[in-house]
C-alpha positions in Angstrom: -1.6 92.1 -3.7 -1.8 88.6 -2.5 -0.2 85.6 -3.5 -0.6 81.9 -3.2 2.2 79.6 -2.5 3.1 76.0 -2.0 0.7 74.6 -4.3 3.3 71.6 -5.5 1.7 70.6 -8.5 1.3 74.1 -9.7 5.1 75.3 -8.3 6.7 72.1 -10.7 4.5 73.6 -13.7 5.6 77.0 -13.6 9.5 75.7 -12.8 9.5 73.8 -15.9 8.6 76.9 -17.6 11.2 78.7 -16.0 13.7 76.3 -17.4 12.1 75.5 -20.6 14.2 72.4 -22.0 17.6 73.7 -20.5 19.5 75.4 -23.8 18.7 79.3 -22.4 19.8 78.4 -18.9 22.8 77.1 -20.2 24.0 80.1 -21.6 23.7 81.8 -18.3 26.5 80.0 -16.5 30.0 80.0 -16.5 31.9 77.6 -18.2 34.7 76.6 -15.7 33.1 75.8 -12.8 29.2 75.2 -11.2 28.0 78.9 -10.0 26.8 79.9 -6.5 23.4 78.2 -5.5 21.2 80.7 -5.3 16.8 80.9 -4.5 14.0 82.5 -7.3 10.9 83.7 -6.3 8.7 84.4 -8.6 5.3 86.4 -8.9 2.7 85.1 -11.2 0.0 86.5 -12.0 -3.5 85.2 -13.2 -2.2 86.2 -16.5 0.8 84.0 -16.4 3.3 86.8 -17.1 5.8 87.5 -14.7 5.2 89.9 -12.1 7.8 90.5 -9.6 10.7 88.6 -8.7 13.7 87.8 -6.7 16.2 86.1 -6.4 18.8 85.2 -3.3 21.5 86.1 -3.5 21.4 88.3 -7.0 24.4 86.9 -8.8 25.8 87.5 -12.4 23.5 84.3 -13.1 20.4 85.3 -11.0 20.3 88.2 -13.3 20.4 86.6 -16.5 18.1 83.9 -15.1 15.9 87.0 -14.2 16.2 88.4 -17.5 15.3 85.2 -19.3 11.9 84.8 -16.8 11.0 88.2 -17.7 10.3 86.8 -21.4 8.5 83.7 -20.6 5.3 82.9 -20.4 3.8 81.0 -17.5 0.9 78.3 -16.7 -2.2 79.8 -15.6 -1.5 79.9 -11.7 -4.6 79.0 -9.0 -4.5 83.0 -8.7 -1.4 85.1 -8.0 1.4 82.9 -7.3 4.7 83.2 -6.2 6.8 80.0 -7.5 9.9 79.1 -5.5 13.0 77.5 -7.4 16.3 76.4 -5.3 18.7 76.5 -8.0 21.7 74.1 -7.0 24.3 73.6 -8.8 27.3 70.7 -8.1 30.4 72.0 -6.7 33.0 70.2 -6.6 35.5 70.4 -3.9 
């Protein structure tokens, strides 16, 4: 199957549905300290379900994250899409 990428107005659309207003997200990380950054991909389809995705590296929060997209519901892409996230999080030293 192919996918579209990079369309930037689209990608911010379906990231804000990823992270909805913030409360879900939350849950997934730890309280002590910011976790690993880590990169989602994620296949949409014209349906605007999730199709597949990954997520580098898979850490105890990619999965939840993963597990949370699985339940969303997405824009309706330009076609099949594959929305990029770069989830960083502040470290401190």
């Amino acid at each position: 199957m192919a996918s579209l990428a990079r369309d930037r107005g689209y990608n911010a659309s379906a990231n804000r549905a990823l992270i909805g207003d913030g409360s879900e997200i939350r849950a997934c990380l730890p309280k002590s300290q910011p976790p690993e950054n880590f990169v989602v991909y994620l296949e949409i389809p014209p349906d605007g379900s999730l199709g597949r995705s990954r997520f580098e590296p898979l850490t105890e929060e990619g999965k939840c994250f993963r597990e949370l997209a699985s339940k969303r519901r997405f824009p309706t892409p330009p076609g099949t899409y594959v929305a990029k996230h770069n989830m960083v999080f502040n470290r401190r030293s």
